[in-house]
N, C-alpha and C positions, 0 to 999 in steps of 0.2 A: 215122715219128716226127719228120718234122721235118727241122733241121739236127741234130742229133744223131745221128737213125738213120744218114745220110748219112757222114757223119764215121765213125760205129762201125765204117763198112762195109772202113774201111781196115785193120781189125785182123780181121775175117776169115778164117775158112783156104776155099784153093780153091788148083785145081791149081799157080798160081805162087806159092805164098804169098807167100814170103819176098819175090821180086821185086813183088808187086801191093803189099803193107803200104808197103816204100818208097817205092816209086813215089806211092802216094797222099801219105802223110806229106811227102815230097818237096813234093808240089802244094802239101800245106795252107801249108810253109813260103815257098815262092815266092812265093805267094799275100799271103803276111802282112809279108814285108818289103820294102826298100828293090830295086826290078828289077834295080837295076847291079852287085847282088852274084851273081847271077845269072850275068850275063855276064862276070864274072871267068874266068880261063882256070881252068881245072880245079875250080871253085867247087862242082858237084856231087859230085865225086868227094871233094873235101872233105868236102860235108855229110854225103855217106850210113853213115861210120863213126861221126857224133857221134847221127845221129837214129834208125840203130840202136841205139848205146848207151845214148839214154833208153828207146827201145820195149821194150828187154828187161828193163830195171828196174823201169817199171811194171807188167811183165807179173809179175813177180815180187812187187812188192807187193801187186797187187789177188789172187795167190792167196793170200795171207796171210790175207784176209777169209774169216770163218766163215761156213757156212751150203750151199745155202737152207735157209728154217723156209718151213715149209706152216703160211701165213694161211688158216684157215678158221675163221669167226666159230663156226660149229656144232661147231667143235671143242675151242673155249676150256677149259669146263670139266673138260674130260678129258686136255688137254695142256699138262703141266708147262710147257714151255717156254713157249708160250703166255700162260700163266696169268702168268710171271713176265716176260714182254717188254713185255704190257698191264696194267694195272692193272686196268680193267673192259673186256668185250666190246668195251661202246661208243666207249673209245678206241681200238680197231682201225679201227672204222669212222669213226670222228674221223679218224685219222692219213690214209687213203686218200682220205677225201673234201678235206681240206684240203690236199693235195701238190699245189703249183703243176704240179710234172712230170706227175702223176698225169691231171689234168684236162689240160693238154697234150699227151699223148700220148694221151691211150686210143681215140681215133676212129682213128689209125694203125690198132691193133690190132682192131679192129671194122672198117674198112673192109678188111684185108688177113688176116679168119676165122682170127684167133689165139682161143682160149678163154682162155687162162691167160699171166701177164704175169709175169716175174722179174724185181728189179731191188734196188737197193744203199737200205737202209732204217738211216736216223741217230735215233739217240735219247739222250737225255742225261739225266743221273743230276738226280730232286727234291734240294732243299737242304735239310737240317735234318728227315729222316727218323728220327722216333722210337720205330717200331715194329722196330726190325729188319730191316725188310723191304726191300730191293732196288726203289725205287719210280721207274719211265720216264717221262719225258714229253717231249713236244713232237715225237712221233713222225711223220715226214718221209720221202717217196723219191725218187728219180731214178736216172738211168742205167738206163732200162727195158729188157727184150730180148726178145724171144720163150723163151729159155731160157736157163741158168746161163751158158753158155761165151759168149752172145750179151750179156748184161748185164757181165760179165765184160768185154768188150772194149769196150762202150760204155763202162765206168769210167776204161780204160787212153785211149780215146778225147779223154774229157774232160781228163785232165790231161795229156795230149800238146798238146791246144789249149791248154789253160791255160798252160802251159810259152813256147808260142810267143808267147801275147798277152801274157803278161809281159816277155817281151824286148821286145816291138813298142812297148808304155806305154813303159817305161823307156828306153828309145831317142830315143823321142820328148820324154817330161821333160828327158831330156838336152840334148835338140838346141834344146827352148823355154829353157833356164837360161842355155845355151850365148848364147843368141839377146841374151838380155837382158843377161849379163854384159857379150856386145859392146859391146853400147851402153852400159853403162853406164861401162862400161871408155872409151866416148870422150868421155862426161861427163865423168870423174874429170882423164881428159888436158886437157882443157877446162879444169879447176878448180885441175890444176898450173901451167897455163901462165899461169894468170891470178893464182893464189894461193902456187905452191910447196908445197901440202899432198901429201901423198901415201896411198896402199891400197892394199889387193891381196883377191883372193878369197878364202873361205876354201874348207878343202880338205876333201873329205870320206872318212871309214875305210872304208865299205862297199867291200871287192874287186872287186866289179861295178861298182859306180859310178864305183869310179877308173876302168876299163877302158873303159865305155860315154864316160866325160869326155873320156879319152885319144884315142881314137877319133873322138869328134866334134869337138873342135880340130881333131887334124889331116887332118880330111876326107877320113882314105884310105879307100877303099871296101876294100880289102886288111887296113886293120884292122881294120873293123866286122865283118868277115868272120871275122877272127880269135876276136871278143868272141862272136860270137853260136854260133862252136864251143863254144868253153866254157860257153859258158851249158847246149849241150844237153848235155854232161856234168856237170852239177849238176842232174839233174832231182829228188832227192832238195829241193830247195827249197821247189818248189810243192805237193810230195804225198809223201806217207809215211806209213806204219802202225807205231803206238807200241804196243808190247805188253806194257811194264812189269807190276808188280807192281800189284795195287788195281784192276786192274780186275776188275769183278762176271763169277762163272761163274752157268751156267747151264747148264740140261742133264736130263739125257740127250737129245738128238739122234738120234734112228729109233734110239735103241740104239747107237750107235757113240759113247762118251767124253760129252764137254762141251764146250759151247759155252761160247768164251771171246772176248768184244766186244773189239776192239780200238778204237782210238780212230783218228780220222784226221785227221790234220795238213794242213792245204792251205791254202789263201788265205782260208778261211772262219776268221774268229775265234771265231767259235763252236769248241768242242769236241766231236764226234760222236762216241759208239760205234755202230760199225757190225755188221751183218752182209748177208748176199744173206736175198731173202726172195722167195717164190711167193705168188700169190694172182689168183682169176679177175677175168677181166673183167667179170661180171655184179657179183661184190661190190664191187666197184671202181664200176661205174655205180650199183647201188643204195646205197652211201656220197656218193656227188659227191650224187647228187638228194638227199638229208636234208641236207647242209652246205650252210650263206650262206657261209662266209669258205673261203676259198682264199689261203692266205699262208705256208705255208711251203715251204723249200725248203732242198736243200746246196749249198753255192757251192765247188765244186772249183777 
């Protein structure tokens, strides 16, 4: 599947786990920032307690996520949940054929004789629903797996990445603001010296940004070192599952209770209720061939 399947692969169980998750996680981080934090004396042994401490968080959030529901089109009108996640059949095969993920992965799983595909499916409440009725649209997936535990870790996947490419932007804003202030800071000197006027920058509340600011003034690579620990103990920033009150049940589930959508918080401004969902590869290729548009997607 890609970069994704790749990446998922770090969350994984096999006989090292513990040791392989880090160790990859480790790479992707190396990989993503500044080399000379790297080569700080004991810089790994540093990281590996802050980038366990996100992996277990998000391992913990994505089981918060209900499900899987067995997508089968032939099934709709005889299963509640179904009936009540789609509006009509055909926005089943709407939602499948139009997932940017869906249509980018699925020769993965045809070229490596998966039948059936699990993966993390967002949908979001119509406005101004006058019938009573609980009505979904804009139905979307990604973070595909071969099965529950495998989609499951591709989820935790993605906002581990996500997690570190946010430090890496912000880092870098910082270091272009940084860049500019200089100069413009020898402008401004320029402009006393010649006029007497005087400035200064303004300052900003964000705790990160102070830190990231801090950090890049003073050019220590010991501090940046320091910010980007912290950062990975805040992984609760980029991804989180809200499971308040209002949100739509739905249900019975194979007989065990109710399905209850929680909602997912992450860099996407969109709002998603999510659950895990199953569905084959063939309804999956015979949904892509009836859909023109290919445009949705979740942005973790």
């Amino acid at each position: 599947m890609g970069l994704i399947n790749k990446i998922g692969a770090m969350f994984r169980p096999s006989p090292a786990a513990a040791d392989t998750t880090l160790s990859h996680a480790l790479a992707l981080v190396n990989k993503s920032i500044d080399p000379k934090l790297m080569s700080l004396p004991g810089a790994q042994e540093k990281l590996l307690p802050a980038i366990e401490f996100a992996l277990d968080y998000y391992r913990r959030v994505v089981d918060q996520i209900p499900g899987p529901v067995p997508m089968t089109v032939g099934r709709y009108y005889d299963d509640e949940v179904l009936a009540t996640l789609f509006p009509t059949a055909d926005d089943m095969a709407q939602g499948l054929g139009r997932s940017i993920a869906v249509r980018d992965s699925l020769n993965w799983f045809i070229d490596h004789g998966h039948e059936g595909v699990h993966g993390l499916m967002g949908v979001r409440l119509r406005p101004h629903v006058s019938d009573g009725r609980t009505n979904f649209v804009d139905h979307t997936f990604r973070s595909l797996g071969t099965d529950e535990q495998d989609a499951r870790e591709c989820i935790c996947a993605a906002a581990f990445t996500s997690l570190v490419k946010a430090y890496t932007d912000r880092m870098k804003d910082k270091q272009r603001e940084w860049g500019l202030l200089h100069t413009e800071g020898r402008l401004q000197q320029e402009l006393r010296n010649r006029g007497g006027s005087n400035g200064s920058p303004a300052a900003t509340d964000d705790s990160f940004d102070s830190q990231i600011a801090s950090a890049v003034q003073d050019s220590s690579s010991e501090r940046v070192l320091d910010v980007l620990i912290n950062w990975l103990h805040a992984p609760e920033q980029r991804f989180r599952i809200e499971t308040g009150e209002g949100h739509p049940l739905i249900g019975p589930v194979n007989g065990n209770g109710q399905l209850q959508m929680p909602t997912l918080a992450g860099a996407d401004r969109r709002k998603w209720l999510v659950c895990l969902v199953s569905f084959s590869v063939q309804e999956a290729l015979d949904a892509i061939k009836r859909e023109t548009q290919s445009h949705r997607y979740i942005l973790i």
